[in-house]
C-alpha positions as CSV (number, residue, x, y, z in Angstrom):
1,X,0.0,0.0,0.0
2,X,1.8,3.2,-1.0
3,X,2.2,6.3,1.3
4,X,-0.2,8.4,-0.3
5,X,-3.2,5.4,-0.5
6,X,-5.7,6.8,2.1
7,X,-7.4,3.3,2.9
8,X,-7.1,2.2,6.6
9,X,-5.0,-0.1,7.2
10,X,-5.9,-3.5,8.8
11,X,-6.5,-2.8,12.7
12,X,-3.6,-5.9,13.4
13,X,-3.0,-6.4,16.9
14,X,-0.1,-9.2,16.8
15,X,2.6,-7.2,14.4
16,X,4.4,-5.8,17.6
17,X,5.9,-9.7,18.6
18,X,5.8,-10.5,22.3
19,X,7.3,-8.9,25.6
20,X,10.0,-11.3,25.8
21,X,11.7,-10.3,22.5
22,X,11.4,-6.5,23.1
23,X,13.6,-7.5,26.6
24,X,17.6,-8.3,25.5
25,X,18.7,-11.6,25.7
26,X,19.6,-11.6,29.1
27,X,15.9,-10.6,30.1
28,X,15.7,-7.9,32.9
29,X,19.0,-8.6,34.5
30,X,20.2,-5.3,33.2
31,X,19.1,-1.7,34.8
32,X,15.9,-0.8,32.2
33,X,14.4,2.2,32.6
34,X,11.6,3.3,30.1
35,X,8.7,6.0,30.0
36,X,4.6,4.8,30.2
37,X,1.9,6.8,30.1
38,X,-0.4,5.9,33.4
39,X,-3.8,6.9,32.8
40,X,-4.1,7.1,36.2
41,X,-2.5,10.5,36.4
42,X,-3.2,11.2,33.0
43,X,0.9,12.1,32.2
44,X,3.6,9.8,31.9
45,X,5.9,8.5,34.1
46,X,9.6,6.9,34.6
47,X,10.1,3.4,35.0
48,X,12.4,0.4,36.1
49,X,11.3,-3.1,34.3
50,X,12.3,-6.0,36.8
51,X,11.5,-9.3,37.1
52,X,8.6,-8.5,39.2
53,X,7.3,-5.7,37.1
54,X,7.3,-2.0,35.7
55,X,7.9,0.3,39.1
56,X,6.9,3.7,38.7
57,X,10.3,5.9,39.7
58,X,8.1,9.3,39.0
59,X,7.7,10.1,43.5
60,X,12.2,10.5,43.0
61,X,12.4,11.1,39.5
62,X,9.6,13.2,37.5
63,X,11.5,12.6,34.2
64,X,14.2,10.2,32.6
65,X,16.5,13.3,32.1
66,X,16.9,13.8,36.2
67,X,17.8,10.6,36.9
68,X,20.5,10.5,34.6
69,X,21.7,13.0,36.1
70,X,22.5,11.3,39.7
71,X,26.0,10.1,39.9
72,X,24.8,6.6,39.5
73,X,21.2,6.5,37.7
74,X,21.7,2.8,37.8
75,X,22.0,2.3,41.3
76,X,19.4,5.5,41.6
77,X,16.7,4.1,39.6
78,X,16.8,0.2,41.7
79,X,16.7,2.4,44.8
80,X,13.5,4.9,43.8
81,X,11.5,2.0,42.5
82,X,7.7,2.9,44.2
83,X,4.5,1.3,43.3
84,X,4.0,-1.9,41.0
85,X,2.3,-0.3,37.8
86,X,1.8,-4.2,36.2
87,X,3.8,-6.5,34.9
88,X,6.0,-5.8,31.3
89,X,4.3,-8.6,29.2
90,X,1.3,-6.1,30.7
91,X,2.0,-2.8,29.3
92,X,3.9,-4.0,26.3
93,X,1.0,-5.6,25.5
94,X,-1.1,-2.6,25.5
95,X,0.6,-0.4,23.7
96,X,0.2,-0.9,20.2
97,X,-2.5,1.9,19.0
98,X,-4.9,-1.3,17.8
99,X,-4.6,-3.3,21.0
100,X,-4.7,-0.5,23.6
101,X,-7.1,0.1,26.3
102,X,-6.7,4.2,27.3
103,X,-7.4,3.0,31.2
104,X,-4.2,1.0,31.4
105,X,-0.6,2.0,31.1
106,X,1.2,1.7,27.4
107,X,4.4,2.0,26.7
108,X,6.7,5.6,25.5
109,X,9.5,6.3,24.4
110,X,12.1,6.0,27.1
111,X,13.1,9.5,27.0
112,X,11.5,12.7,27.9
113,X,13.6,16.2,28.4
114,X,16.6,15.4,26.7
115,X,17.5,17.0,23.4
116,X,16.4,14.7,20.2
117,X,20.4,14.3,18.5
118,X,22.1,12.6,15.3
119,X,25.0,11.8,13.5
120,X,25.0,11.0,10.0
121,X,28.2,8.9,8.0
122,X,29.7,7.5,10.9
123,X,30.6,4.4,9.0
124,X,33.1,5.4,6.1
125,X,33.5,2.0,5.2
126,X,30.5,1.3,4.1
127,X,29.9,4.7,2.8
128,X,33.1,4.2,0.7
129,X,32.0,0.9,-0.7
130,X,28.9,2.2,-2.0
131,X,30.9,5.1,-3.9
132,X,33.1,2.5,-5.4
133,X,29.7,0.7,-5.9
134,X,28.1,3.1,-7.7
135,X,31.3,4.3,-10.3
136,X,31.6,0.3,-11.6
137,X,27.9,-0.1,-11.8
138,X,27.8,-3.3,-10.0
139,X,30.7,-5.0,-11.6
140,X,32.6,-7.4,-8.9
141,X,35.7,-6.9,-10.8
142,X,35.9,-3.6,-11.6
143,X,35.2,-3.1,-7.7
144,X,38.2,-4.8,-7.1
145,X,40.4,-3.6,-9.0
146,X,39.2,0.1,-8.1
147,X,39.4,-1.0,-4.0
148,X,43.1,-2.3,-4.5
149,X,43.8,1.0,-6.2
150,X,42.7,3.0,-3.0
151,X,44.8,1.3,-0.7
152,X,47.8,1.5,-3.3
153,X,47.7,4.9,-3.2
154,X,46.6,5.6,0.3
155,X,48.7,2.8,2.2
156,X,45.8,2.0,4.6
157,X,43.2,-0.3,4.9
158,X,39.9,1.1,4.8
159,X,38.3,-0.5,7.8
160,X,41.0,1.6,9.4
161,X,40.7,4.9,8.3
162,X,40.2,7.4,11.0
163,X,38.2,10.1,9.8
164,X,40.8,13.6,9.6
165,X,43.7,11.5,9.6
166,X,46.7,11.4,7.7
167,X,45.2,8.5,5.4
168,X,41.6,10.1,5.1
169,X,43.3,13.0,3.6
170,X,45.2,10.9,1.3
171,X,41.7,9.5,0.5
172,X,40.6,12.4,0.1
173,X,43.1,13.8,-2.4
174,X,42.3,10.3,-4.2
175,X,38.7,10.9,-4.4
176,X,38.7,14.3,-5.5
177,X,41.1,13.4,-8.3
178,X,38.8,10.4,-9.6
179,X,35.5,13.0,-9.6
180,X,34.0,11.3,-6.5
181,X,34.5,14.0,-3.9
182,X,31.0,15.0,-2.6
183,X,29.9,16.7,0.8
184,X,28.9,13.1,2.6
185,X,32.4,12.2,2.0
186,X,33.5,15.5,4.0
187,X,31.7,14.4,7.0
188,X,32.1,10.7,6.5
189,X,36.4,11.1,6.3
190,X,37.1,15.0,7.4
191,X,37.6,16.2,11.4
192,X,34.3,17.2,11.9
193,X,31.4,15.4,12.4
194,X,28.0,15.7,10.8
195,X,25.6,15.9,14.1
196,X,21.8,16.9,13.4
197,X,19.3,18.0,15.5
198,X,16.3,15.1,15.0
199,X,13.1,16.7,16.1
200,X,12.0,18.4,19.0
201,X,12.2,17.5,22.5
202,X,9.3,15.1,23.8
203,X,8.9,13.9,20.0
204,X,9.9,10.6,19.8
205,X,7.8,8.0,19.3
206,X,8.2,4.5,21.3
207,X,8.4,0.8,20.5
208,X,5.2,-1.0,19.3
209,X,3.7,2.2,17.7
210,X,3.5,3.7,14.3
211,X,6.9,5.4,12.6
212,X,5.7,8.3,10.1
213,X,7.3,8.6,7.0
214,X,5.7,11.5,4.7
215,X,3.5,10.8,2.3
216,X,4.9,12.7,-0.4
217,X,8.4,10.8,-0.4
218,X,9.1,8.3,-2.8
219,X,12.5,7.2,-1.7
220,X,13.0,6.5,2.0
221,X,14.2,3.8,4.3
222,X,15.0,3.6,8.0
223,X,18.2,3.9,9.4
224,X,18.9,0.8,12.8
225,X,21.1,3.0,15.3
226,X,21.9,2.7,18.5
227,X,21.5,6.0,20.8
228,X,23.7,7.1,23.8
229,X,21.7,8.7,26.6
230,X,24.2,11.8,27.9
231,X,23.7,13.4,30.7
232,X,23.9,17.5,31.1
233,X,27.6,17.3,31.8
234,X,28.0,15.3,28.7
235,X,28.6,11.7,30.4
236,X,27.5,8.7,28.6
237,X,25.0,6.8,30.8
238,X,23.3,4.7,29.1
239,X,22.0,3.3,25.5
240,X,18.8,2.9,23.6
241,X,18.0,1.3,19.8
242,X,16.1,3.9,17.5
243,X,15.3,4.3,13.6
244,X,16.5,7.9,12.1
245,X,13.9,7.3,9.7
246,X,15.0,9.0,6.7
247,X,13.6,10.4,3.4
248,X,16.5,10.1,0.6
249,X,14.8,11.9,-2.4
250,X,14.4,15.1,-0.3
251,X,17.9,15.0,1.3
252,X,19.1,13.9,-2.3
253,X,17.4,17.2,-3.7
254,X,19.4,19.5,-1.2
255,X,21.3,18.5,2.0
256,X,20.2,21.6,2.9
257,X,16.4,20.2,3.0
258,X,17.8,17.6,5.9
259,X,15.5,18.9,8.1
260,X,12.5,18.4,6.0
261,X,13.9,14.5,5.2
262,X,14.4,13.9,8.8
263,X,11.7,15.9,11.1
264,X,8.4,15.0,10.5
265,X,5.1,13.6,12.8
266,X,6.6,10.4,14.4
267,X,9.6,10.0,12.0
268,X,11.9,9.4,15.3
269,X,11.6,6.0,17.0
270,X,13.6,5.0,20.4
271,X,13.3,2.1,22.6
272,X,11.9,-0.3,23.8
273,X,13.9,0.8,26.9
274,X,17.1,2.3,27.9
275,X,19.8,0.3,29.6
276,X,21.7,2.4,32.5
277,X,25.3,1.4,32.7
278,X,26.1,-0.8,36.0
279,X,28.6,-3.8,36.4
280,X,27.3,-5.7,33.2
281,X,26.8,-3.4,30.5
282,X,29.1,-0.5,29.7
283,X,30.2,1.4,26.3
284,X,32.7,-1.4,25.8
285,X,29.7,-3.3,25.2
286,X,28.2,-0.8,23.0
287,X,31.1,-0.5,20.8
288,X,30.8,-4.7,20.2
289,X,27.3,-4.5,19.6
290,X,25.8,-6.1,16.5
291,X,22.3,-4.5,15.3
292,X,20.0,-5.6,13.2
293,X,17.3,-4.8,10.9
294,X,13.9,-6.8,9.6
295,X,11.3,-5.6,7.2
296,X,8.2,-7.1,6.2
297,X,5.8,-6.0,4.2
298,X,2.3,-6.3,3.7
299,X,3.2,-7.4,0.1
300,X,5.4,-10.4,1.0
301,X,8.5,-8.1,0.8
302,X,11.4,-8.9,3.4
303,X,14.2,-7.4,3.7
304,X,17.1,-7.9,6.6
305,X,21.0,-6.6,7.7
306,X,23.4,-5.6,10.2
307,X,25.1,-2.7,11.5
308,X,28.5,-3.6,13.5
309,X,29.5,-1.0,15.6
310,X,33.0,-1.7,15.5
311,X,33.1,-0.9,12.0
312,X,32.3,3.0,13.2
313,X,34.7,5.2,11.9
314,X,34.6,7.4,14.6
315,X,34.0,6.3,18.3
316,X,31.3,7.4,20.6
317,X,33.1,9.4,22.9
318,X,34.3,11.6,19.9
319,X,30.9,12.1,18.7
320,X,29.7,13.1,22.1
321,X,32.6,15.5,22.4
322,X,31.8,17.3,19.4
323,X,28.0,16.8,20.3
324,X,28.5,18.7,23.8
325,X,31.1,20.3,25.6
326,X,32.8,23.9,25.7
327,X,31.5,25.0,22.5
328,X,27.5,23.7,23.1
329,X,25.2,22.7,26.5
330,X,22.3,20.8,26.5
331,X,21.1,21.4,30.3
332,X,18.3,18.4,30.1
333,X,20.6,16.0,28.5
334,X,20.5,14.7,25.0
335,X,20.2,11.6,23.1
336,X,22.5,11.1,20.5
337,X,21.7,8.4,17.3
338,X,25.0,7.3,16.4
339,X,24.6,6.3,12.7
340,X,24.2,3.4,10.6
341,X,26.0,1.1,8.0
342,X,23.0,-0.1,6.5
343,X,21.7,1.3,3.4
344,X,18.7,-0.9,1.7
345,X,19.7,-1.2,-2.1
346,X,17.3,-4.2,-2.7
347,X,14.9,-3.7,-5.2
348,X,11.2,-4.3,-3.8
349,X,9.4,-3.4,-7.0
350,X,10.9,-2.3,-10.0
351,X,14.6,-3.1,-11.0
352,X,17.1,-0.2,-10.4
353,X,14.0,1.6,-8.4
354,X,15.9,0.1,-5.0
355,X,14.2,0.2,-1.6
356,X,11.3,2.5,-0.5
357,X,8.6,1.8,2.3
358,X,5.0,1.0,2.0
359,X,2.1,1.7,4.3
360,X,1.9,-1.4,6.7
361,X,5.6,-2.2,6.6
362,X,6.6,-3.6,10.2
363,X,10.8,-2.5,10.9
364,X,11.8,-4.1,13.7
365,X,15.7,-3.2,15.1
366,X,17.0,-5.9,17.3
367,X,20.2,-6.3,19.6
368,X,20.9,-9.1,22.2
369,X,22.0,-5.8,24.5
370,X,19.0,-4.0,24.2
371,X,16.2,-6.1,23.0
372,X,13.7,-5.1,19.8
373,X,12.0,-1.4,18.0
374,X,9.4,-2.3,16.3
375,X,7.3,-0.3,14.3
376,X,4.8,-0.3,12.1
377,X,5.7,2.4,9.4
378,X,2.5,5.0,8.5
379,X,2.4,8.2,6.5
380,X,3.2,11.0,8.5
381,X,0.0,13.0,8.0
382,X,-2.1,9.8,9.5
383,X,0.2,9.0,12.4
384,X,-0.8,10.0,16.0
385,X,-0.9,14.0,16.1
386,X,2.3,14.8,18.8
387,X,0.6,16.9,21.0
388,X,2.2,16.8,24.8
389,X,5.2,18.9,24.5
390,X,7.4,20.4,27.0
391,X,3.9,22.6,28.8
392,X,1.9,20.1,28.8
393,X,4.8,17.8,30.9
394,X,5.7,20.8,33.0
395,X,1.3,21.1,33.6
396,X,1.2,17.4,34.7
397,X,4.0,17.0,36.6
398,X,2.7,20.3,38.2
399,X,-0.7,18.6,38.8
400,X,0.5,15.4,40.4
401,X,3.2,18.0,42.9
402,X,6.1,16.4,41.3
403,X,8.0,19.9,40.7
């Protein structure tokens, strides 16, 4: 069903998968904190997932951004967890839009104040094979022989480049002199870092909801990430999975129209939870971390990959430092996508056409760290107006004497 057919789609109730593989692979033995909305104060609140349940945290912690702000939100959050709000296989079963009773908690996205980040080419490997892809038109030879003649003249393999090093600007130099130099390149291999602002604070859409994609588009694709949590002083605390949903035809128009190909009605998904960092999972483990993606369409279409993470080309703690520090504050925190190597090039209807979503698609992101995102992808216009912003949280937590 294409983005601009206006027929409902089918009020499913079992696309979203089961609790158990939205939780990582080791279940709830990690520190997961996540966001529901409790009809029972009408606002949402923080909370811990355990073993014995979803704990509201809201009586110590009114928002996700102030406890990762305590010296140890991990050890915070087990320590401020209040009143049993129901079990996880519970809410995560309410919370897609078909299945969801208004009088019972659903789940959020698991972050509230902080500011909605990106960063884009992170992975110049991949970004460099699809150049090289792109001048042989597909020919495994030519490819080849092209690679070998990159690392002839640069002296460096290209898993290894380190974006404004020595060797990038050799690759540079290379680049420019084949006619292959372009601005993604810049970012992808030069000393500064392309980092976007994704939508506005509060935005975000969770796991088992619709993902908006604009109607208009006729080239897009999601984009698996996984997203650091930072705290207001700019420490890493924590990790999330989200789809930078993306819209290629407008960004290939004009990078100066990313914000039009990136910031629409639900077009930024985080979740299912955040894991804090505590004795078992650190950024070590996010630097290891294998994601991957799933699509199925309502037209038989499937379509799967991986992201590796050590195949970033620049490390975490360099994007957050040119994220925040000295030169820019984000007093609530931010959240920070950190990029993808996955770029769909399957063809799903016509040859040389490539990928592009449908109405109905279901994109599910999965890592054994931090569980499954899934989302069923909708045109922008139809998706779920965002209407509680910043006021409306400030009014609520007023209401319930949280401030």
């Amino acid at each position: 069903m294409s983005l601009t057919d206006t027929t409902p789609l089918a009020p499913r109730t079992d696309w979203a998968g089961d609790a158990a593989a939205a939780l990582p692979a080791d279940g709830t033995a990690g520190t997961l904190v996540g966001r529901v909305w409790n009809p029972a104060v009408n606002g949402p609140s923080p909370v811990l997932v355990t073993a014995e349940g979803v704990l509201d945290l809201s009586a110590t912690f009114p928002t996700v951004s102030a406890l990762a702000d305590e010296a140890d939100p991990a050890a915070a959050a087990r320590a401020a967890a209040g009143a049993r709000l129901g079990s996880f296989e519970e809410v995560y079963a309410n919370t897609a839009p078909a299945a969801r009773d208004r009088d019972r908690p659903w789940l959020l996205a698991p972050v509230d104040l902080q500011t909605l980040k990106a960063a884009g080419v992170t992975f110049a490997v991949s970004m460099i094979e699809r150049v090289i892809e792109e001048r042989v038109r597909g020919d495994v030879e030519a490819a080849a022989r092209m690679r070998a003649g990159i690392l002839e003249q640069i002296g460096a393999d290209l898993h290894e480049i380190v974006p404004g090093s020595a060797a990038a600007v050799a690759l540079k130099e290379y680049l420019v002199g084949e006619g292959l130099w372009s601005q993604y390149l810049e970012v992808g291999i030069g000393p500064d870092a392309e980092i976007f602002t994704k939508g506005p604070t509060l935005s975000a859409v969770g796991t088992a909801d619709q993902v908006g994609v604009l109607s208009t588009s006729l080239w897009n694709n999601p984009e698996p990430e996984v997203a650091l949590i930072v705290d207001r002083a700019g420490r890493i605390v924590g990790a999330t999975l989200g789809n930078d949903v993306n819209l290629r035809d407008v960004e290939g128009r004009s990078a100066l129209l990313l914000p039009k190909a990136k910031d629409n009605n639900a077009s930024c998904a985080l979740g299912p939870l955040v894991r804090l960092f505590d004795e078992g999972f650190d950024l070590d483990a996010v630097r290891r971390m294998s994601v991957t993606l799933e699509i199925d369409g309502e037209d038989g279409f499937h379509l799967d990959g991986t992201s590796e993470m050590s195949q970033i080309s620049r490390d975490p703690l360099d994007l957050v430092a040119q994220l925040e520090g000295p030169q820019h504050r984000y007093p609530d925190g931010a959240v920070l996508m950190l990029g993808t190597m996955f770029a769909p090039i399957v063809d799903r209807d016509d040859v040389d056409r490539g990928f592009t979503h449908k109405r109905g698609d279901i994109v599910r992101i999965s890592s054994g760290e931090l569980g499954s995102l899934v989302n069923q992808v909708e045109a922008s216009e139809r998706c779920e107006p965002w209407e509680f912003g910043i006021g409306s949280l400030m009014r609520n937590l007023a209401s319930r004497a949280l401030l």
